[in-house]
Structure formats: C-alpha cells, structure tokens
C-alpha positions, 0 to 999 in steps of 0.5 A: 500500500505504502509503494501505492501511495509513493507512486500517488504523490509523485503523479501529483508533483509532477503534475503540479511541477507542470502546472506552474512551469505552463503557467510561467511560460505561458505570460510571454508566449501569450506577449510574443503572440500579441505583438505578433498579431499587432505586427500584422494587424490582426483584429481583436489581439488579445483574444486571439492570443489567448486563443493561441496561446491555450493552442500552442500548449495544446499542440505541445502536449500533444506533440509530448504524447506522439513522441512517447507513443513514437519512442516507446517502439524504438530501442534508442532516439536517432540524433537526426530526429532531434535535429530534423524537430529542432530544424522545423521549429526554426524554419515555421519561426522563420515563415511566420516572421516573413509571412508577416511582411509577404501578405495577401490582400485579397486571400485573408482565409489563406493568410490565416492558413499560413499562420496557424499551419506552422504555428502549430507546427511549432507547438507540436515540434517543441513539445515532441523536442522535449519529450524526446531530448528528455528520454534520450537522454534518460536512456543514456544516462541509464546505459552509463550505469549498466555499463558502471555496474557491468565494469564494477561487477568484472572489477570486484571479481578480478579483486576476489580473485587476487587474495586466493591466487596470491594465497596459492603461489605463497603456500606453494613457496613455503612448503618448499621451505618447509622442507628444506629450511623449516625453521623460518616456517614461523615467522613466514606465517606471522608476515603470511597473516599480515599480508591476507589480512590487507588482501581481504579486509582492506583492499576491497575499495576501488581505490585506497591511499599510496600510504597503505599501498605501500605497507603492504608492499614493504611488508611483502619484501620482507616476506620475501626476505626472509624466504630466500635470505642471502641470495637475494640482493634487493635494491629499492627507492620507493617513496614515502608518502605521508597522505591521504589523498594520493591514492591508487587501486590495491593489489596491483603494483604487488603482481608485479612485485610477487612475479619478479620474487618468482621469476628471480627463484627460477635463475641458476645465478648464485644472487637474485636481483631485484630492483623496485622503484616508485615515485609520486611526479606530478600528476603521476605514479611511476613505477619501475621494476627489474628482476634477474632471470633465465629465460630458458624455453622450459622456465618461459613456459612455467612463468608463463603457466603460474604467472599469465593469470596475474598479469592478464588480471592486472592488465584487465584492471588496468583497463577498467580503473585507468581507461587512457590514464595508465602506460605499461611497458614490460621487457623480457630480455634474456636476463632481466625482466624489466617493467615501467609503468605510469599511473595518473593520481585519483 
C-alpha cells in the first residue's frame, strides 16, 4: 500500500511541477503572440492570443504524447530526429516572421492558413523536442550505469580473485621451505597473516591511499626476505608518502612485485636481483621494476603457466580503473625482466 501511495504523490508533483512551469511560460508566449498579431494587424489581439496561446500548449502536449507513443517502439532516439524537430521549429519561426511582411490582400482565409499551419507546427515540434531530448537522454544516462555496474561487477571479481591466487603461489613457496629450511616456517606465517589480512579486509575499495599501498608492499619484501635470505640482493627507492589523498587501486603494483620474487627463484645465478622503484611526479605514479632471470624455453613456459593469470588480471584492471590514464611497458630480455609503468593520481 505504502509503494501505492509513493507512486500517488509523485503523479501529483509532477503534475503540479507542470502546472506552474505552463503557467510561467505561458505570460510571454501569450506577449510574443500579441505583438505578433499587432505586427500584422490582426483584429481583436488579445483574444486571439489567448486563443493561441491555450493552442500552442495544446499542440505541445500533444506533440509530448506522439513522441512517447513514437519512442516507446524504438530501442534508442536517432540524433537526426532531434535535429530534423529542432530544424522545423526554426524554419515555421522563420515563415511566420516573413509571412508577416509577404501578405495577401485579397486571400485573408489563406493568410490565416499560413499562420496557424506552422504555428502549430511549432507547438507540436517543441513539445515532441522535449519529450524526446528528455528520454534520450534518460536512456543514456541509464546505459552509463549498466555499463558502471557491468565494469564494477568484472572489477570486484578480478579483486576476489587476487587474495586466493596470491594465497596459492605463497603456500606453494613455503612448503618448499618447509622442507628444506623449516625453521623460518614461523615467522613466514606471522608476515603470511599480515599480508591476507590487507588482501581481504582492506583492499576491497576501488581505490585506497599510496600510504597503505605501500605497507603492504614493504611488508611483502620482507616476506620475501626472509624466504630466500642471502641470495637475494634487493635494491629499492620507493617513496614515502605521508597522505591521504594520493591514492591508487590495491593489489596491483604487488603482481608485479610477487612475479619478479618468482621469476628471480627460477635463475641458476648464485644472487637474485631485484630492483623496485616508485615515485609520486606530478600528476603521476611511476613505477619501475627489474628482476634477474633465465629465460630458458622450459622456465618461459612455467612463468608463463603460474604467472599469465596475474598479469592478464592486472592488465584487465588496468583497463577498467585507468581507461587512457595508465602506460605499461614490460621487457623480457634474456636476463632481466624489466617493467615501467605510469599511473595518473585519483
């Protein structure tokens, strides 16, 4: 009953809205009518431009009806349809004007003919403009949220699918560790624990502060540290941002970060190197990475098996949070694996 009742008093404020916009507009159209008439010396003025004015608001909501009949069997309003109803409306106000100084003499009923024919043409004209600008407009307007939704959609289930991809690759790593160096098990999983709790409590924001970002990063580096130990020689410049206010999408800087520590563990090189730079320039996020590798045909293929998912999901991320506001370059030499990117701030 409530959602009755709802439905009521909106039909009665619109009405209402209604109401009083005819009556505003209708003072000058009823003044512009007049002075017509003056113009052309038409007896009784004021009578026929009331007359005309209670008409031409006829045939505007006349012309608002056909356009709704019209548009509800179109899928979308052409934009030449527009323009063919804005077009006709200019063209009658030009005839009327020119009529008023081309008259016949003799042929009064034909005079009057050429007068009310665009006339009313115009009132039709301008209420099926209206009517159509409006819906066209709606329609739009409701595309742009289907395809928000769709791409927020897409966007949350790449973002719940990055916690259990990461989950896998660490679990992979640490029972190896388990086996060969257990003893740093324990402080693995306490680093483990700090990193899911980020991945799935805090990262589910379309965008959250650099600062935050970038704890999460350091404490993923450390993470690593303590897997690989000596062998890795890391070298980083990565910026302190104190602020709120610079913010970056979560959980996509740490893909590549996450595959240069993998990609790195493949190479027979007695050190693995690692170099992470990031810098706030700008309007811009910049972020550098290089890691050593073997990019032997048998290791080419295992990257390209466990480590494919990772990129083709940031990449896809990429597209829909930075849509022409992102520059991606990644080289795969036959030793280092190199990426550059630029992010524009939000």
């Amino acid at each position: 009953m409530s959602s009755i009742f709802n439905s009521d008093n909106k039909e009665t404020t619109r009405t209402g809205i209604y109401v009083v916009l005819t009556a505003a507009a209708s003072v000058p159209v009823f003044f512009g009518i007049d002075t017509y008439l003056n113009t052309i010396g038409a007896a009784h003025d004021e009578a026929l431009a009331t007359a005309g004015t209670l008409v031409f608001f006829g045939c505007i909501y006349t012309g608002r009806h056909l356009a709704t009949i019209w548009s509800a069997r179109q899928r979308e309003i052409p934009k030449n349809v527009l323009n063919g109803l804005a077009i006709t409306i200019a063209i009658c106000f030009v005839w009327l004007f020119i009529h008023a100084d081309f008259q016949f003499e003799t042929f009064r009923g034909i005079n009057l003919l050429l007068y009310w024919i665009p006339f009313l043409l115009i009132g039709l004209c301008t209420g099926a403009l209206i009517k159509l600008f409006r819906m066209s407009t709606q329609k739009e307007l409701e595309a742009a949220k289907t395809q928000a939704a769709q791409r927020q959609s897409e966007l949350h289930l790449l973002q719940s699918q990055l916690s259990p991809h990461f989950l896998f690759n660490t679990l992979n790593n640490m029972y190896g560790l388990s086996i060969t160096q257990h003893e740093k098990i324990p402080p693995l999983i306490l680093k483990l624990s700090d990193l899911l709790r980020y991945s799935v409590y805090e990262a589910n924001e379309t965008y959250v502060p650099l600062k935050d970002e970038l704890a999460y990063i350091h404490n993923y580096i450390d993470f690593e540290q303590l897997r690989i130990g000596d062998r890795l020689e890391l070298k980083t410049d990565i910026e302190s941002i104190a602020s709120n206010d610079v913010r970056i999408a979560p959980m996509l800087l740490i893909v590549f970060i996450e595959n240069a520590f993998k990609h790195s563990k493949n190479t027979s090189a007695p050190t693995v190197f690692i170099e992470i730079r990031l810098r706030v320039w700008g309007n811009s996020i910049l972020f550098y990475l290089k890691n050593s590798h073997n990019r032997s045909a048998t290791n080419e293929q295992t990257i390209e098996k466990h480590s494919g998912f990772g990129l083709a999901n940031v990449r896809k991320r990429l597209q829909l949070l930075y849509p022409n506001q992102h520059d991606l370059a990644i080289e795969n030499e036959e030793t280092h694996y190199t990426v550059n990117l630029r992010l524009n701030l939000r």
